[in-house]
C-alpha positions as a LaTeX table, in Angstrom:
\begin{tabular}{lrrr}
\hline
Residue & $x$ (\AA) & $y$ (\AA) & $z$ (\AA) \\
\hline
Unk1 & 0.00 & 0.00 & 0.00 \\
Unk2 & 1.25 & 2.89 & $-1.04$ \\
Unk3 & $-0.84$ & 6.04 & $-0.07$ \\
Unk4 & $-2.86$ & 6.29 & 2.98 \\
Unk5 & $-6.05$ & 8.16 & 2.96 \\
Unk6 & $-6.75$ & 11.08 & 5.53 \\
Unk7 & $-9.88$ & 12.36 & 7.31 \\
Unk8 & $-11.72$ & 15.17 & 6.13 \\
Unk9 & $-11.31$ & 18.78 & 7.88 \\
Unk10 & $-14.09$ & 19.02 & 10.70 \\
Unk11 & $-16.27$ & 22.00 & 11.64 \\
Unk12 & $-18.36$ & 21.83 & 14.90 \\
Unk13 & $-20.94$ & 24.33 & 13.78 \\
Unk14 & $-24.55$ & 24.89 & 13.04 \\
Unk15 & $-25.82$ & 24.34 & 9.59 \\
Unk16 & $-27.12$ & 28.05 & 10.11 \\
Unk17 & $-23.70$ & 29.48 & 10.08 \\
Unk18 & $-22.74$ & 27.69 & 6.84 \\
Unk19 & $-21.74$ & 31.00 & 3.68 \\
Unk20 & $-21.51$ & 29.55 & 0.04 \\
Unk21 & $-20.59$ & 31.39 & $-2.36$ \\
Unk22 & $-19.93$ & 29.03 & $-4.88$ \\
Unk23 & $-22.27$ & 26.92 & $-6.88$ \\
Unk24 & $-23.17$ & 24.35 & $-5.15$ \\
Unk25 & $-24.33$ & 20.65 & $-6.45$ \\
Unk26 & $-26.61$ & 19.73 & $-3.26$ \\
Unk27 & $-26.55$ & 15.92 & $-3.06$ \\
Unk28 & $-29.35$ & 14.80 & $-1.06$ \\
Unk29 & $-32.44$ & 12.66 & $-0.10$ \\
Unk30 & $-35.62$ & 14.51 & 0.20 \\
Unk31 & $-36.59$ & 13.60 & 3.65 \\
Unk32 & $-33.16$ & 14.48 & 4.62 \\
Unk33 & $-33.74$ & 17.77 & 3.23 \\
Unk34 & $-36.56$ & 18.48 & 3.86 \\
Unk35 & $-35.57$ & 17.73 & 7.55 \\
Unk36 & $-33.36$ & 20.64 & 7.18 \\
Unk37 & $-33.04$ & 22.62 & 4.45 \\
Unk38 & $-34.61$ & 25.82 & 6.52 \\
Unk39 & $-30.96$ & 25.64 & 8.29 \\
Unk40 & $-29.04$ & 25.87 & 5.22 \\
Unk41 & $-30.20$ & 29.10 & 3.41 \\
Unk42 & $-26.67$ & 29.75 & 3.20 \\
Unk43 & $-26.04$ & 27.36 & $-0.06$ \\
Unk44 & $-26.14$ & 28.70 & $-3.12$ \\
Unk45 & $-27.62$ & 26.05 & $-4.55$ \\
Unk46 & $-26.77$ & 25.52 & $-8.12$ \\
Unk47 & $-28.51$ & 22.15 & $-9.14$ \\
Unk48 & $-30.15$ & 19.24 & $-6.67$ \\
Unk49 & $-30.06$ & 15.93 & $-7.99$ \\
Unk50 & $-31.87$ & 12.94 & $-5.41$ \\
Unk51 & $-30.14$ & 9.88 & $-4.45$ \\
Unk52 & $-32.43$ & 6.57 & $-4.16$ \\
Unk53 & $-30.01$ & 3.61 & $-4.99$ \\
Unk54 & $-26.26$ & 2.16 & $-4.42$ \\
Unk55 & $-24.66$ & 1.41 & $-8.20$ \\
Unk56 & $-22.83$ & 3.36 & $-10.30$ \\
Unk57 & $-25.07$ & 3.11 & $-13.00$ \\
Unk58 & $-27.70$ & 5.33 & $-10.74$ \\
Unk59 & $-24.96$ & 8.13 & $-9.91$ \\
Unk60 & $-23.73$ & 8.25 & $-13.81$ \\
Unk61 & $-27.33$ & 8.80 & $-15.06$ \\
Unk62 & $-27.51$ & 11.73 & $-12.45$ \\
Unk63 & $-24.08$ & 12.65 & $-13.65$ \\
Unk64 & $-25.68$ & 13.11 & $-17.09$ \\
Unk65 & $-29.12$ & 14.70 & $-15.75$ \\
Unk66 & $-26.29$ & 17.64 & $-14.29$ \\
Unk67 & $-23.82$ & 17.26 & $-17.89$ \\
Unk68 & $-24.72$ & 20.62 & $-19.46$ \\
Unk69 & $-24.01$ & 22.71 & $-15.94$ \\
Unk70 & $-21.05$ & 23.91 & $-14.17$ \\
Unk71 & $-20.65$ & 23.79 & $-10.46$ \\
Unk72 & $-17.63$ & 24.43 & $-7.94$ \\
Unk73 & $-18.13$ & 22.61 & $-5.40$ \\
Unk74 & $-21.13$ & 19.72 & $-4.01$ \\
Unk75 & $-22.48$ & 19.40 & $-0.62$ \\
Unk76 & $-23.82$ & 16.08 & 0.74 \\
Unk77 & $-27.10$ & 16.55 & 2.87 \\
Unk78 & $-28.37$ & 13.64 & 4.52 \\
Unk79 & $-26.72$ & 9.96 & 5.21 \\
Unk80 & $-24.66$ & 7.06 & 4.32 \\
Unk81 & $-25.96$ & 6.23 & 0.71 \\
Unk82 & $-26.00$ & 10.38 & 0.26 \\
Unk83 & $-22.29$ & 10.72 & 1.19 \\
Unk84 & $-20.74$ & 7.52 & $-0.63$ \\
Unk85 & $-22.86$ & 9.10 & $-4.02$ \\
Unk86 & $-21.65$ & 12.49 & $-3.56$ \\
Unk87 & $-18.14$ & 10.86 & $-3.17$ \\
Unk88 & $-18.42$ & 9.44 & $-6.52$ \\
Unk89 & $-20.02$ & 12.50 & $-8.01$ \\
Unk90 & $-17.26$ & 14.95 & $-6.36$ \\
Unk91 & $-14.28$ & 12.36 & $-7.81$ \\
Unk92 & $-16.02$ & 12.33 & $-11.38$ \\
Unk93 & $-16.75$ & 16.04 & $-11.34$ \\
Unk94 & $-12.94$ & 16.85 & $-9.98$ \\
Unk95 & $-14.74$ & 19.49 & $-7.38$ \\
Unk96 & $-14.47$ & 19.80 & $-3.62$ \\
Unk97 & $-17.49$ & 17.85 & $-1.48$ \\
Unk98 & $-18.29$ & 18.79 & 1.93 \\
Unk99 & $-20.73$ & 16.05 & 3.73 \\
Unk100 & $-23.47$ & 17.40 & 6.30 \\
Unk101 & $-24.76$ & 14.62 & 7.71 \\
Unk102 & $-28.27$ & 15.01 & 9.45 \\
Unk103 & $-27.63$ & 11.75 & 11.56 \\
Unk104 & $-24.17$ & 9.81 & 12.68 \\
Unk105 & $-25.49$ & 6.53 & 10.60 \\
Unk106 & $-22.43$ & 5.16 & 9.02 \\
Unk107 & $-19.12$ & 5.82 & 9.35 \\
Unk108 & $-19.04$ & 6.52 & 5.67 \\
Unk109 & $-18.85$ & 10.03 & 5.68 \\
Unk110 & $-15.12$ & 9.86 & 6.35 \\
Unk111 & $-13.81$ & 6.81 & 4.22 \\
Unk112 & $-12.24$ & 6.95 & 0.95 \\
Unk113 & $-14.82$ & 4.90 & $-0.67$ \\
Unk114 & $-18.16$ & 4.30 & $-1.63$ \\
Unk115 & $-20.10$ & 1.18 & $-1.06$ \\
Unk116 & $-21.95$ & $-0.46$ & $-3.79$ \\
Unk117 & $-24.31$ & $-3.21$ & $-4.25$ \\
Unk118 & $-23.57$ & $-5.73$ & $-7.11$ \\
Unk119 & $-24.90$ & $-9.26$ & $-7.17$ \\
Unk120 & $-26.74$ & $-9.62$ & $-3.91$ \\
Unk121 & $-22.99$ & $-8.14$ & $-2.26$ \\
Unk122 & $-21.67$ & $-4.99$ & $-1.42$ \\
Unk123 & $-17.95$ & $-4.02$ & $-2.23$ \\
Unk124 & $-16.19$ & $-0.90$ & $-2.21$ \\
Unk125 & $-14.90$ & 1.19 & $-4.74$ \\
Unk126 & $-12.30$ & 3.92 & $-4.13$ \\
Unk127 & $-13.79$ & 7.67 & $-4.54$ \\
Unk128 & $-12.50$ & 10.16 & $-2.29$ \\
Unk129 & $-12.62$ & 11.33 & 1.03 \\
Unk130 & $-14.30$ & 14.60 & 1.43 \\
Unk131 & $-12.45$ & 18.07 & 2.04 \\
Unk132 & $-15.12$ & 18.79 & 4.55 \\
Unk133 & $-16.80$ & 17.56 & 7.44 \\
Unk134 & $-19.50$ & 19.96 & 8.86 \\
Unk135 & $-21.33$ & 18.52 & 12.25 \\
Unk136 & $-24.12$ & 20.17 & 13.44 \\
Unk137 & $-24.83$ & 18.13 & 17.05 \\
Unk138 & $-27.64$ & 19.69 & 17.69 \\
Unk139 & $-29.64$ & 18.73 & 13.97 \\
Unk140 & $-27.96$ & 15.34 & 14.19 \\
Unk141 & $-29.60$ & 15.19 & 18.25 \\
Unk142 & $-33.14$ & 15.74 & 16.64 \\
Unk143 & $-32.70$ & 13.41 & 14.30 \\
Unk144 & $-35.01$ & 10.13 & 14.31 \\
Unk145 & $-33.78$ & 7.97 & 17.39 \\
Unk146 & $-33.22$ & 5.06 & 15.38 \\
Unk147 & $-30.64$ & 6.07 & 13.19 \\
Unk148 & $-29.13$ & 9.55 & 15.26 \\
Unk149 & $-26.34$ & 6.85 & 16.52 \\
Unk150 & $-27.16$ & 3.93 & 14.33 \\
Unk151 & $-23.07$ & 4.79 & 13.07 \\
Unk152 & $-22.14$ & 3.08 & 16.57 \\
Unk153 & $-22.77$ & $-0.41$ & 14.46 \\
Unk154 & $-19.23$ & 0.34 & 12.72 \\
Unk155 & $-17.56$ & 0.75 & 15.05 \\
Unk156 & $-19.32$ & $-1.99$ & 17.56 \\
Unk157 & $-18.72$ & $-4.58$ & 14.35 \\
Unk158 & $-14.85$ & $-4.48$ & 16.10 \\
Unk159 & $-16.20$ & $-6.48$ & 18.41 \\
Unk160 & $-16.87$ & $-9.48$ & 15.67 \\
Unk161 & $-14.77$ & $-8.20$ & 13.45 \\
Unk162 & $-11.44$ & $-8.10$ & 15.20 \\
Unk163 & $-12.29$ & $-11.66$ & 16.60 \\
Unk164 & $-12.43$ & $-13.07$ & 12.71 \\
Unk165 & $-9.27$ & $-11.34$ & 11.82 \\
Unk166 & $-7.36$ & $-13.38$ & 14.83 \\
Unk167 & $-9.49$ & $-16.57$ & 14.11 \\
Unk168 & $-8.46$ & $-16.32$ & 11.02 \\
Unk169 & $-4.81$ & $-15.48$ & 11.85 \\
Unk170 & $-4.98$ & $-19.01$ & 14.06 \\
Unk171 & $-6.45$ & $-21.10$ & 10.69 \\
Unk172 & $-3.61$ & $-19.49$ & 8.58 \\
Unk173 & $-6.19$ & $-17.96$ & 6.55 \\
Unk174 & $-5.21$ & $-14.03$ & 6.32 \\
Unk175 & $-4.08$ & $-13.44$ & 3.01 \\
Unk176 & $-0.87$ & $-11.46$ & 2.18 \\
Unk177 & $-1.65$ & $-7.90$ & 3.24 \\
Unk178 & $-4.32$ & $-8.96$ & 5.95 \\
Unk179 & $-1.62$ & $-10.14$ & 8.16 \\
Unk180 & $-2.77$ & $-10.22$ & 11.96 \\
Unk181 & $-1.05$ & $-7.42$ & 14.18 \\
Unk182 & $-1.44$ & $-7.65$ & 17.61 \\
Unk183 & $-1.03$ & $-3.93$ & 18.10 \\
Unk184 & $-3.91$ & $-2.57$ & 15.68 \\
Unk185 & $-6.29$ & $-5.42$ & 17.18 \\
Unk186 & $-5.38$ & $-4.14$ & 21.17 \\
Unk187 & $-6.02$ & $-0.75$ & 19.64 \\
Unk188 & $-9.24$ & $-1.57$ & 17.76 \\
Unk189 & $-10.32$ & $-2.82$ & 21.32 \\
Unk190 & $-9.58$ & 0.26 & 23.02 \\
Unk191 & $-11.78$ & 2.15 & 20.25 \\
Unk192 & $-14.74$ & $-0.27$ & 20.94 \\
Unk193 & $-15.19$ & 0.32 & 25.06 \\
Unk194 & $-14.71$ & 3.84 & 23.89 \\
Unk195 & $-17.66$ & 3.69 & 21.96 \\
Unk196 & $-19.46$ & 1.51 & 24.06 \\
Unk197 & $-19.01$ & 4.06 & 27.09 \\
Unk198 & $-20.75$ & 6.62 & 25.29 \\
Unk199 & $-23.51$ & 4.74 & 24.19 \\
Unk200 & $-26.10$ & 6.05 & 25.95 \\
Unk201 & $-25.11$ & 9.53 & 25.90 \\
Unk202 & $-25.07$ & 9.36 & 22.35 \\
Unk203 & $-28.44$ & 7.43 & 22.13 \\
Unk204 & $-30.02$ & 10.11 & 24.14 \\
Unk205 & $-28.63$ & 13.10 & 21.74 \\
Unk206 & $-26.63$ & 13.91 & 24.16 \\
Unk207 & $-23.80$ & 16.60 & 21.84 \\
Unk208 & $-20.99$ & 15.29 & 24.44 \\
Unk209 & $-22.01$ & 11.69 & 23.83 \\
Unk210 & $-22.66$ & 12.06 & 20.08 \\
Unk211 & $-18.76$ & 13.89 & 19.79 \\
Unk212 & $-17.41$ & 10.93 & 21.82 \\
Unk213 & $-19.31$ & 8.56 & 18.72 \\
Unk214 & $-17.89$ & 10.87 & 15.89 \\
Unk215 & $-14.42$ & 10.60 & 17.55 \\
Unk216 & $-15.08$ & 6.67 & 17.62 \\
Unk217 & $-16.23$ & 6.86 & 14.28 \\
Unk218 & $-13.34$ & 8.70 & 13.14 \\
Unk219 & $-10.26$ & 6.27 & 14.76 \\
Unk220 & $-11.89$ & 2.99 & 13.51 \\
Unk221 & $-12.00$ & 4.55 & 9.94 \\
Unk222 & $-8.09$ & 6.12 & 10.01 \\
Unk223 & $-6.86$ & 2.82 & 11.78 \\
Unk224 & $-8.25$ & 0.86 & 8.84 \\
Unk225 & $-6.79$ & 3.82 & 6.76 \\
Unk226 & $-3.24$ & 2.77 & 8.60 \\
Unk227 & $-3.16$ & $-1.07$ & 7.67 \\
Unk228 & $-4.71$ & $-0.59$ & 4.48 \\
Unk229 & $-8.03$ & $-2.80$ & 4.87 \\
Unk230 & $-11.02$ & $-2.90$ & 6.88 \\
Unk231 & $-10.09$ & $-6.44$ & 9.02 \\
Unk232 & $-10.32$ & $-4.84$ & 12.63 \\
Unk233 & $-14.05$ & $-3.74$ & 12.42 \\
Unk234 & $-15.30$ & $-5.46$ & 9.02 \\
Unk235 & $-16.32$ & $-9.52$ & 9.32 \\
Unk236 & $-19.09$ & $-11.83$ & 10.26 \\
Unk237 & $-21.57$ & $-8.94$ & 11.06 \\
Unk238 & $-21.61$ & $-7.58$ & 7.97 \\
Unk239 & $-21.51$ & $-10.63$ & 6.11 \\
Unk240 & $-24.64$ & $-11.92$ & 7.25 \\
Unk241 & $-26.05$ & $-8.06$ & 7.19 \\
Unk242 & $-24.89$ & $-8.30$ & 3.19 \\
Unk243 & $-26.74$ & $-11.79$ & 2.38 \\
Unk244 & $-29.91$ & $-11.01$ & 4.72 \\
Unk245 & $-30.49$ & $-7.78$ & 2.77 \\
Unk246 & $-31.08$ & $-9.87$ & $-0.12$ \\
Unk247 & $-34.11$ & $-11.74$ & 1.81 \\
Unk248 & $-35.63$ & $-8.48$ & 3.42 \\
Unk249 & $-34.95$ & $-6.06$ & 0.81 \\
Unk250 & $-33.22$ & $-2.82$ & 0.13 \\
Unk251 & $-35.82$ & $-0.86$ & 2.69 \\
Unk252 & $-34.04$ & $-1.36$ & 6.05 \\
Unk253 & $-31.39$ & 1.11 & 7.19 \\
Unk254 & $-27.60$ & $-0.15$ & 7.77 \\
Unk255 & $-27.78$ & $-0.43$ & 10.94 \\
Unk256 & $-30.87$ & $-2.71$ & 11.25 \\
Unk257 & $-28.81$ & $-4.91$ & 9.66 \\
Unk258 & $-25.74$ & $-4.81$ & 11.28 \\
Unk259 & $-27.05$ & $-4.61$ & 15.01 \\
Unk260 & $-28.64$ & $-7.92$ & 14.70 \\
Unk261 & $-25.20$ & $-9.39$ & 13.10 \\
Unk262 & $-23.40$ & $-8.11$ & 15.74 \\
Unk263 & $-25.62$ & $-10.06$ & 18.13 \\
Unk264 & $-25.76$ & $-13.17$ & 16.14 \\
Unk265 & $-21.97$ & $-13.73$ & 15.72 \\
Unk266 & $-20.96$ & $-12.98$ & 18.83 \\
Unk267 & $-23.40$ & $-15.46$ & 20.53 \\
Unk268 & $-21.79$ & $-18.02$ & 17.56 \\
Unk269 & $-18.00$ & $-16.67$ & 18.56 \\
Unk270 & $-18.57$ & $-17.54$ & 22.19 \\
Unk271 & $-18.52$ & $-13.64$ & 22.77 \\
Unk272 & $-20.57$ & $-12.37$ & 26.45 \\
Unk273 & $-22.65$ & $-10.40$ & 24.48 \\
Unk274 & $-24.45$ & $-8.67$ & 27.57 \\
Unk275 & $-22.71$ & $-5.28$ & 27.05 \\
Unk276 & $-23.17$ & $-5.33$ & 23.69 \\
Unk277 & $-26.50$ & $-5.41$ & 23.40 \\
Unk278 & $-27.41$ & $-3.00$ & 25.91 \\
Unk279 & $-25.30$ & $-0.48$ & 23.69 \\
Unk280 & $-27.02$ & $-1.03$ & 20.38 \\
Unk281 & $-30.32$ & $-0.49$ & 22.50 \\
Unk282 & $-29.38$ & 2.26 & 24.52 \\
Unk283 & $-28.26$ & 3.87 & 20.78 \\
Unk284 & $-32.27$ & 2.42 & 19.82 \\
Unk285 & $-30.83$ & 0.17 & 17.14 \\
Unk286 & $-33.69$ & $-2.35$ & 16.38 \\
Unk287 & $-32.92$ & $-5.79$ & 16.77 \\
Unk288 & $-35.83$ & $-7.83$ & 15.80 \\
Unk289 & $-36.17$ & $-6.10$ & 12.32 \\
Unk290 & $-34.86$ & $-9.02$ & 10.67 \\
Unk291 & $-37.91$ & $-12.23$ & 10.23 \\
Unk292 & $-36.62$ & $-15.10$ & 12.50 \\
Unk293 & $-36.97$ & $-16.95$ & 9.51 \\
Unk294 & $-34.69$ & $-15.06$ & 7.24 \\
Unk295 & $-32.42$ & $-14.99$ & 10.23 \\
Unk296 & $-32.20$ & $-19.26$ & 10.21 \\
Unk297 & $-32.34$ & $-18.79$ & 5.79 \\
Unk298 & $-29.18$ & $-16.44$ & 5.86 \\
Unk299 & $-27.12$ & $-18.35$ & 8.16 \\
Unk300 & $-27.44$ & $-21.46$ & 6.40 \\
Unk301 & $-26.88$ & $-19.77$ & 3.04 \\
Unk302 & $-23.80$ & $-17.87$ & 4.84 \\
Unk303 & $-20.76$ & $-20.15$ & 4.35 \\
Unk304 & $-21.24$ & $-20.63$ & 0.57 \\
Unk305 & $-22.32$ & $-16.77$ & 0.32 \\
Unk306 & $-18.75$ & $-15.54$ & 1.69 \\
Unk307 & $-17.23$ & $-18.12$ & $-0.44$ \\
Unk308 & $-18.77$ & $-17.43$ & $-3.76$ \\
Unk309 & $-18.40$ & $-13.03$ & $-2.64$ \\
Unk310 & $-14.66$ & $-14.35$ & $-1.54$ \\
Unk311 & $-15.40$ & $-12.16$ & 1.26 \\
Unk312 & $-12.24$ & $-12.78$ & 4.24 \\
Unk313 & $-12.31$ & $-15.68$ & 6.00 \\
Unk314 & $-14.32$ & $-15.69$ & 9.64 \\
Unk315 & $-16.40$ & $-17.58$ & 11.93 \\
Unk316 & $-19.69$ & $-17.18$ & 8.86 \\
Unk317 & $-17.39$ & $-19.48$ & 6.55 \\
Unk318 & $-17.59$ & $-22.81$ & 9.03 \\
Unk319 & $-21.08$ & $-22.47$ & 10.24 \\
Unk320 & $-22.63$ & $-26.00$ & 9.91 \\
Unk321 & $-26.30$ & $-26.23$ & 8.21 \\
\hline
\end{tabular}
């Protein structure tokens, strides 16, 4: 690996207090927006174009909807699938992007990719990471409670994720460039009871607790940035989040996936899972989402889905049917 992405430049501010001079693309989902958009009169808002899916073919045709104008700069408004779309558009466009994100959801407003699905899978493409970060704590507090802190899911997937990488270590199974290191998982730990302290703080809205989530947020991203994959927060979890998506559907948000993976493989992994739960429900993640009976579908279907994605090896690749 030879370059190692940064984080963008952060502004604690209010959307209120946000002067644009330059034309803006505005990036967005219209509940998002319309959530709001009577904060940020400041844009000058050259064109809007609506996100509603995660392939590239979806962000070229509203590439081409936006060919025949000129802009200087786009601003993401709204969450994960906004940001990893504006990423794309902002690389294709070669124009600054600053992300506004009206709930900490994801952790992909800071990565230097953009997640898309292809053939019942998501993968990653490289994008950019944006020039700007603006957090306004107090519209990301009011936000809907379910996905204000839903974000804590990345960075609670450490929990399973860090215990595939060192499984996997043990089976001789980490590929050249995955290669266990003993520091980077004791410091991926250290990030989890981080965010796991602040869990209900953040759940609340609390600004102190949500900072303490952005801050967790933003290590577990640059570590992965350090060691040049996503191993110490990215396994089982998301795996079975990635096939059970396929059963219920594009409609439920990231985390409503992920929370229930996180509780799943841990129970498999042996994991006391006690504190871990009562974080993703303190941070009102909803567990029970998922149909018990695409739950028992998706982990029998799970070994010979991370084979055929060639996702990295963890604990979903030996389940037994």
């Amino acid at each position: 690996m030879n370059k190692f992405p940064n984080l963008p430049y952060v502004n604690l501010m209010p959307f209120s207090e946000i002067e644009e001079k330059r034309s803006v693309l505005l990036v967005t989902s219209m509940p998002a927006w319309n959530a709001v958009k009577d904060s940020l009169h400041g844009l000058n808002i050259g064109g809007t174009v609506e996100v509603t899916e995660a392939n590239t073919n979806h962000w070229d045709d509203l590439r081409s909807s936006i060919a025949n104008r000129r802009f200087e700069i786009v601003y993401a408004v709204g969450g994960g699938l906004v940001a990893d779309a504006a990423k794309y558009l902002s690389a294709k466009l070669g124009i600054p992007l600053v992300v506004c994100p009206t709930a900490l959801s994801v952790d992909a407003f800071i990565t230097a990719a953009s997640g898309i699905r292809r053939d019942g899978c998501v993968f990653y493409i490289e994008t950019k990471v944006p020039e700007n970060l603006i957090l306004d704590l107090g519209v990301i507090a009011k936000a809907p409670a379910t996905i204000r802190a839903a974000g804590i899911t990345d960075v609670m997937s450490i929990a399973t994720g860090s215990w595939d990488w060192k499984f996997a270590h043990e089976q001789g199974k980490n590929p050249p460039g995955m290669e266990f290191i003993p520091w980077v998982y004791d410091n991926a730990q250290s990030i989890l009871s981080g965010v796991l302290d602040c869990a209900e703080a953040a759940g609340r809205g609390d600004r102190e607790g949500l900072k303490t989530l952005y801050d967790c947020l933003a290590m577990e991203v640059q570590l992965c940035n350090q060691v040049g994959h996503a191993r110490p927060e990215e396994g089982s979890e998301h795996y079975f989040a990635y096939a059970a998506e396929n059963h219920t559907g594009h409609g439920l948000p990231h985390g409503d996936l992920v929370g229930p993976g996180i509780m799943i493989m841990s129970g498999l992994q042996g994991q006391d899972t006690g504190r871990l739960e009562a974080a993703l429900k303190a941070c009102h993640i909803p567990l029970d989402r998922i149909p018990q009976e695409i739950v028992n579908r998706t982990l029998v279907e799970l070994p010979a889905y991370c084979e055929r994605h060639e996702l990295a090896f963890g604990l979903a690749h030996t389940l037994k049917k």
